[in-house]
C-alpha positions in Angstrom: 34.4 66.3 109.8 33.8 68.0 106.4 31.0 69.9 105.7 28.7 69.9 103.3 28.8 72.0 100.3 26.0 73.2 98.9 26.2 72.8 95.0 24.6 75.8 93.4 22.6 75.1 90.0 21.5 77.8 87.6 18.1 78.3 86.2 19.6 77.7 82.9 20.6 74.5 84.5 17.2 73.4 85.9 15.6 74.2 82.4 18.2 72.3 80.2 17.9 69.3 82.3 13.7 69.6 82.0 14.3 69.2 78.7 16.2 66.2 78.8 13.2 64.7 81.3 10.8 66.2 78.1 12.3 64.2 75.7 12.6 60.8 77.6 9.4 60.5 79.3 7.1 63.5 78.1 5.6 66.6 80.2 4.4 64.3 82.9 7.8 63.5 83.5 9.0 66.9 84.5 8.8 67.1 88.3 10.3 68.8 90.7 11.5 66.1 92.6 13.2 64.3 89.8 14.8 67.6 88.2 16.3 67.7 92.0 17.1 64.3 92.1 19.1 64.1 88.6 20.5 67.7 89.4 21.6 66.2 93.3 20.4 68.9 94.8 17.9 69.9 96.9 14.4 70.4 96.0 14.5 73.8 97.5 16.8 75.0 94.9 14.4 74.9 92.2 12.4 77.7 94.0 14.8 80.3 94.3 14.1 80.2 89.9 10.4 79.4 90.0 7.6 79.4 92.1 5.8 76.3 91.0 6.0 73.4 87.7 3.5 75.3 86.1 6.3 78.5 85.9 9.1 75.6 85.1 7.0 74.7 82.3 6.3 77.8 80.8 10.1 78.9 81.1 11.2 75.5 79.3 9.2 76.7 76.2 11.0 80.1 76.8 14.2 78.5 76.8 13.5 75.6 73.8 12.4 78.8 72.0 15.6 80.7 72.1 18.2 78.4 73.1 17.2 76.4 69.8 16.0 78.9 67.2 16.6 82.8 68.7 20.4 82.6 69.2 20.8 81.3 65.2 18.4 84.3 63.9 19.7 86.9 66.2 23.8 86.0 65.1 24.3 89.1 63.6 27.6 87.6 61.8 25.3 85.4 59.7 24.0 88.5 58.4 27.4 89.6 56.8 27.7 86.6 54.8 26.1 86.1 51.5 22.9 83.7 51.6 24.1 80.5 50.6 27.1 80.9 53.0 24.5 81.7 55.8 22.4 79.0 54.8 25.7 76.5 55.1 26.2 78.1 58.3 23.0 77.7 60.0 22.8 74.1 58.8 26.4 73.5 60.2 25.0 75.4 63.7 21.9 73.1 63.4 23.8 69.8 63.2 26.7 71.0 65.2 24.6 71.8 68.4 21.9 69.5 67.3 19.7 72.5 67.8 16.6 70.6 66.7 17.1 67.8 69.6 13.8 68.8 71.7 11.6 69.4 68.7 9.8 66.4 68.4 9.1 66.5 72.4 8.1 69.7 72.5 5.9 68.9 69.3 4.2 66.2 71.1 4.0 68.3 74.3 2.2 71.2 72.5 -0.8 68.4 71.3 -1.9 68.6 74.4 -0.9 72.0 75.4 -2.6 75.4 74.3 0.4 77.5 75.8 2.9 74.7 73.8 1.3 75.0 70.8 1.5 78.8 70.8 4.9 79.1 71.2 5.9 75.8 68.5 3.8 77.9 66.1 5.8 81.1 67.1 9.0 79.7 66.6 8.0 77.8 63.3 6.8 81.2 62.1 10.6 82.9 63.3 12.0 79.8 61.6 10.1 80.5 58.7 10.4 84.3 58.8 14.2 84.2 58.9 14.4 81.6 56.3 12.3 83.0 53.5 14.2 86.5 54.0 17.2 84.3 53.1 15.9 82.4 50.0 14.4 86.2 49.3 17.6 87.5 48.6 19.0 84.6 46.8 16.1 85.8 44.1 13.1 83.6 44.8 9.7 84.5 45.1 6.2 83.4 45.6 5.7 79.6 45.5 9.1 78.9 44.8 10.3 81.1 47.5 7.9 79.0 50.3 8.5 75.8 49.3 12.3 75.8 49.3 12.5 77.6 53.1 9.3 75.2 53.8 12.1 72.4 52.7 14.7 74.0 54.1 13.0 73.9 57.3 11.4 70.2 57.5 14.7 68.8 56.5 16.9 70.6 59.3 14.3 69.8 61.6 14.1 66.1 60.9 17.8 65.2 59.7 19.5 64.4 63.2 16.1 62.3 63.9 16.4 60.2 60.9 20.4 60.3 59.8 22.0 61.5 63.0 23.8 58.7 63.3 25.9 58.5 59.9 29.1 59.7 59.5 29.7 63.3 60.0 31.2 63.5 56.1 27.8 61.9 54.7 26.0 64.8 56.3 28.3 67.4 55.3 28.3 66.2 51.9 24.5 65.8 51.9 24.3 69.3 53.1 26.2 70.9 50.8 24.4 69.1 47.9 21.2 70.2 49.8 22.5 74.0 49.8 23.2 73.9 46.0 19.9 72.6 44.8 18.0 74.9 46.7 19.7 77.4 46.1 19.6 76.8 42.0 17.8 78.7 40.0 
Protein backbone atom coordinates (compact mmCIF):
# COMPACT_ATOMS: atom_id res chain seq x y z
CA UNK A 1 0.00 0.00 0.00
CA UNK A 2 1.08 3.58 -0.92
CA UNK A 3 1.33 6.02 1.47
CA UNK A 4 0.11 9.15 1.75
CA UNK A 5 1.84 12.25 0.85
CA UNK A 6 1.49 15.08 2.59
CA UNK A 7 1.17 18.08 0.03
CA UNK A 8 2.91 21.06 1.51
CA UNK A 9 1.22 24.60 0.78
CA UNK A 10 3.00 27.95 1.24
CA UNK A 11 1.64 30.89 3.15
CA UNK A 12 1.73 32.69 -0.06
CA UNK A 13 -0.47 29.89 -1.11
CA UNK A 14 -3.03 30.05 1.74
CA UNK A 15 -3.28 33.93 1.29
CA UNK A 16 -3.72 33.92 -2.61
CA UNK A 17 -6.38 31.45 -2.33
CA UNK A 18 -8.22 33.79 0.72
CA UNK A 19 -8.43 36.12 -1.78
CA UNK A 20 -10.09 34.23 -4.20
CA UNK A 21 -12.77 33.14 -1.23
CA UNK A 22 -12.72 37.36 -0.68
CA UNK A 23 -13.82 38.09 -3.87
CA UNK A 24 -16.58 35.31 -4.31
CA UNK A 25 -18.34 35.41 -1.11
CA UNK A 26 -16.90 38.34 1.08
CA UNK A 27 -14.81 38.24 4.47
CA UNK A 28 -17.26 35.96 6.05
CA UNK A 29 -16.33 33.55 3.52
CA UNK A 30 -12.80 33.17 4.56
CA UNK A 31 -12.53 30.26 6.92
CA UNK A 32 -10.19 28.05 7.80
CA UNK A 33 -11.87 25.11 6.94
CA UNK A 34 -12.83 26.04 3.44
CA UNK A 35 -9.22 27.53 2.64
CA UNK A 36 -8.21 23.80 3.74
CA UNK A 37 -10.81 22.27 1.84
CA UNK A 38 -10.16 24.15 -1.58
CA UNK A 39 -6.26 23.89 -0.81
CA UNK A 40 -6.93 19.68 -0.06
CA UNK A 41 -5.08 19.82 2.77
CA UNK A 42 -5.34 19.57 6.12
CA UNK A 43 -6.65 22.19 8.37
CA UNK A 44 -3.52 21.94 10.48
CA UNK A 45 -1.43 23.30 7.77
CA UNK A 46 -2.82 26.67 7.89
CA UNK A 47 -1.25 26.99 11.50
CA UNK A 48 2.13 26.36 10.88
CA UNK A 49 1.55 30.25 8.88
CA UNK A 50 -0.86 31.75 11.36
CA UNK A 51 -2.18 31.39 14.62
CA UNK A 52 -5.80 32.19 14.14
CA UNK A 53 -8.39 33.95 10.93
CA UNK A 54 -8.01 37.04 12.61
CA UNK A 55 -3.81 36.79 11.75
CA UNK A 56 -5.08 35.31 8.10
CA UNK A 57 -6.97 38.34 7.68
CA UNK A 58 -4.64 40.82 8.61
CA UNK A 59 -1.79 39.09 6.35
CA UNK A 60 -4.32 39.03 3.24
CA UNK A 61 -4.37 42.89 3.45
CA UNK A 62 -0.50 42.55 3.75
CA UNK A 63 -0.36 40.57 0.81
CA UNK A 64 -3.35 42.45 -1.48
CA UNK A 65 -1.18 45.47 -0.46
CA UNK A 66 2.03 44.40 -2.10
CA UNK A 67 1.29 41.63 -4.26
CA UNK A 68 -1.02 44.21 -6.18
CA UNK A 69 0.47 47.71 -5.82
CA UNK A 70 4.25 47.41 -3.87
CA UNK A 71 5.87 45.11 -6.51
CA UNK A 72 4.79 47.80 -9.52
CA UNK A 73 6.22 50.89 -7.37
CA UNK A 74 9.22 49.18 -6.04
CA UNK A 75 10.39 47.87 -9.96
CA UNK A 76 13.31 49.79 -10.08
CA UNK A 77 13.50 49.22 -14.07
CA UNK A 78 10.32 51.44 -14.43
CA UNK A 79 12.36 54.01 -12.97
CA UNK A 80 14.90 54.05 -15.91
CA UNK A 81 12.35 54.70 -18.47
CA UNK A 82 10.98 58.01 -19.32
CA UNK A 83 7.39 58.77 -17.81
CA UNK A 84 5.11 58.05 -20.49
CA UNK A 85 7.05 54.74 -21.17
CA UNK A 86 6.55 53.92 -17.40
CA UNK A 87 3.15 54.92 -17.50
CA UNK A 88 2.62 52.35 -20.64
CA UNK A 89 4.36 49.94 -18.64
CA UNK A 90 2.49 49.93 -15.47
CA UNK A 91 -0.74 49.98 -17.33
CA UNK A 92 0.51 46.93 -19.40
CA UNK A 93 1.63 45.32 -15.70
CA UNK A 94 -1.89 46.33 -14.48
CA UNK A 95 -3.88 44.55 -17.27
CA UNK A 96 -1.38 41.87 -17.83
CA UNK A 97 -1.58 40.51 -14.12
CA UNK A 98 -4.88 42.01 -13.68
CA UNK A 99 -3.28 43.59 -10.61
CA UNK A 100 -6.54 45.32 -9.70
CA UNK A 101 -8.60 41.85 -9.46
CA UNK A 102 -9.29 42.02 -5.43
CA UNK A 103 -9.86 45.71 -5.32
CA UNK A 104 -13.41 45.94 -5.35
CA UNK A 105 -13.47 43.04 -2.52
CA UNK A 106 -11.21 44.38 -0.52
CA UNK A 107 -13.08 47.89 -0.98
CA UNK A 108 -16.20 46.35 0.23
CA UNK A 109 -14.37 44.43 3.00
CA UNK A 110 -12.71 47.69 4.38
CA UNK A 111 -16.61 49.25 4.84
CA UNK A 112 -16.88 47.27 7.55
CA UNK A 113 -13.38 47.02 8.63
CA UNK A 114 -11.29 49.70 10.48
CA UNK A 115 -7.96 47.69 9.97
CA UNK A 116 -9.27 47.25 5.96
CA UNK A 117 -9.86 50.64 5.49
CA UNK A 118 -6.53 51.66 6.84
CA UNK A 119 -4.56 49.80 4.68
CA UNK A 120 -7.08 50.56 1.21
CA UNK A 121 -6.36 54.16 2.16
CA UNK A 122 -2.54 53.40 2.50
CA UNK A 123 -2.27 51.82 -0.72
CA UNK A 124 -4.52 54.48 -2.53
CA UNK A 125 -2.19 57.05 -1.10
CA UNK A 126 1.21 54.73 -2.49
CA UNK A 127 -0.88 54.52 -5.72
CA UNK A 128 -1.32 58.05 -5.68
CA UNK A 129 2.19 59.01 -4.34
CA UNK A 130 3.95 57.05 -7.10
CA UNK A 131 1.66 58.29 -9.73
CA UNK A 132 1.78 62.00 -9.23
CA UNK A 133 5.74 61.76 -9.04
CA UNK A 134 5.25 60.39 -12.57
CA UNK A 135 2.81 62.99 -14.13
CA UNK A 136 5.36 65.44 -11.91
CA UNK A 137 8.03 64.92 -14.22
CA UNK A 138 6.10 64.82 -17.35
CA UNK A 139 5.62 68.83 -16.30
CA UNK A 140 2.27 69.01 -14.50
CA UNK A 141 1.48 70.68 -11.56
CA UNK A 142 -1.17 71.63 -9.10
CA UNK A 143 -4.75 70.72 -10.22
CA UNK A 144 -3.69 69.54 -13.39
CA UNK A 145 -1.10 67.40 -11.93
CA UNK A 146 -4.02 65.56 -9.40
CA UNK A 147 -6.59 65.19 -11.59
CA UNK A 148 -4.70 63.38 -14.31
CA UNK A 149 -2.89 60.66 -11.71
CA UNK A 150 -6.52 60.88 -9.86
CA UNK A 151 -7.63 59.60 -13.62
CA UNK A 152 -4.97 57.67 -14.13
CA UNK A 153 -5.73 55.83 -11.08
CA UNK A 154 -9.72 55.35 -11.16
CA UNK A 155 -9.41 54.14 -14.74
CA UNK A 156 -6.69 51.33 -14.09
CA UNK A 157 -8.55 50.47 -11.19
CA UNK A 158 -11.86 49.96 -12.82
CA UNK A 159 -10.91 48.94 -16.48
CA UNK A 160 -10.65 45.00 -16.14
CA UNK A 161 -14.12 45.46 -14.01
CA UNK A 162 -15.92 47.13 -16.73
CA UNK A 163 -13.98 46.14 -20.25
CA UNK A 164 -12.05 43.05 -19.19
CA UNK A 165 -13.61 41.17 -21.40
CA UNK A 166 -12.93 42.90 -24.91
CA UNK A 167 -10.27 42.05 -27.00
CA UNK A 168 -6.86 42.45 -25.88
CA UNK A 169 -6.11 44.98 -29.09
CA UNK A 170 -9.19 47.25 -27.96
CA UNK A 171 -7.48 47.68 -24.59
CA UNK A 172 -4.15 48.25 -25.88
CA UNK A 173 -5.29 50.68 -28.32
CA UNK A 174 -7.44 52.34 -25.64
CA UNK A 175 -4.43 52.49 -23.44
CA UNK A 176 -2.22 53.99 -25.54
CA UNK A 177 -4.83 56.68 -26.61
CA UNK A 178 -5.36 56.98 -22.72
CA UNK A 179 -1.39 57.53 -22.23
CA UNK A 180 -1.22 60.32 -24.92
CA UNK A 181 -4.07 62.43 -23.69
CA UNK A 182 -2.90 62.48 -20.33
CA UNK A 183 0.12 62.93 -20.99
CA UNK A 184 -0.66 66.14 -23.41
CA UNK A 185 0.10 69.25 -22.50
Amino acid sequence: MKAKIRKRVSKSEWLAQALEVLSREGVQGVRVERLARDLKIAKSGFYWHFRNRHELLRHMLDYWAYEFTEVVIQYQELLNVDPESRLNQISNMIRKHNLTKFDLSVRAWAEHDEVAATVVAQVDESRLGYLRETFRELGFEGDDLEMRTRLFVCYHSWEMSMYGSEPERKLARMQKLRIELLTKK
